[in-house]
N, C-alpha and C positions, 0 to 999 in steps of 0.2 A: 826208866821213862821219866822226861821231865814233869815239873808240876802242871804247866800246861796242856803238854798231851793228856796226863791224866784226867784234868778238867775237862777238855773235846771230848775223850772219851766216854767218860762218864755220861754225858750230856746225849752223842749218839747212840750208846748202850740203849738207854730209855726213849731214844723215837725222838727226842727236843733237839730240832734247829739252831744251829752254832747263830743262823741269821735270824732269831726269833727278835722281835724288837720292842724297846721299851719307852714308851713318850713319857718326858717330864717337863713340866710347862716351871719355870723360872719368872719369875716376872711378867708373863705374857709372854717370853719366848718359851716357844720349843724344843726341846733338845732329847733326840733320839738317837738310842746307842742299842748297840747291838751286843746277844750275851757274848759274842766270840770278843768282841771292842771291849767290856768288861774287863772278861780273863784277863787280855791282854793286859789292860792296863794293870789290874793287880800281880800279876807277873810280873811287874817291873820291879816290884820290891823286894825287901828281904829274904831268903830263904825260909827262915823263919812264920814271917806274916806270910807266905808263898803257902807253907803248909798249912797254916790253919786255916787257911781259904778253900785250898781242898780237902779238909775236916767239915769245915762247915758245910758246906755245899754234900760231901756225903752224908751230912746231915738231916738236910733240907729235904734229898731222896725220901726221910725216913718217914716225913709229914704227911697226915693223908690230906690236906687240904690246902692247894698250889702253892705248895713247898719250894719249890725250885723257881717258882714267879716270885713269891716275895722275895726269897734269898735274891735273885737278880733286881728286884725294885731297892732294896735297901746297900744293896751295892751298889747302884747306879746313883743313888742318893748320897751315899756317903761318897763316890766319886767326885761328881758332881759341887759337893758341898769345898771340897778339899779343893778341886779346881779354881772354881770361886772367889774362894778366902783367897788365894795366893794373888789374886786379881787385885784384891782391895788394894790400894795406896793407903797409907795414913801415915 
């Protein structure tokens, strides 16, 4: 199973929405992404970085206290951040 199914999985195992969503306000914009948008994008990467995402996040399961919310907010963050930077000119 790829690392992405296993991510979906995991995620409908526990009753959590592929479409659950997350606002991050940027400078006054908005920018709303969704955990299945997440996955996705960190799926693009390494095999490697691919596994410890699904490490982490069966991690996050382990949290009593929305473990799987912040895991997706500092995801989105660190997307987001990465997005960004690449934006800058200098």
């Amino acid at each position: 199973m790829s690392n992405t199914a296993q991510c979906k999985e995991i995620l409908l195992n526990e009753g959590i929405s592929l479409d659950s969503k997350i606002d991050f306000d940027v400078n006054g914009e908005v920018h709303t992404l969704t955990f299945a948008f997440i996955i996705e994008s960190f799926m693009m990467a390494s095999e490697a970085s691919q596994e410890a995402f699904v490490a982490a996040l069966r991690q996050a399961l382990l949290s009593e206290h929305d473990g799987v919310e912040r895991f997706f907010q500092s995801m989105g963050q660190l997307f987001l951040m990465t997005h960004l930077s690449q934006k800058i000119e200098i």
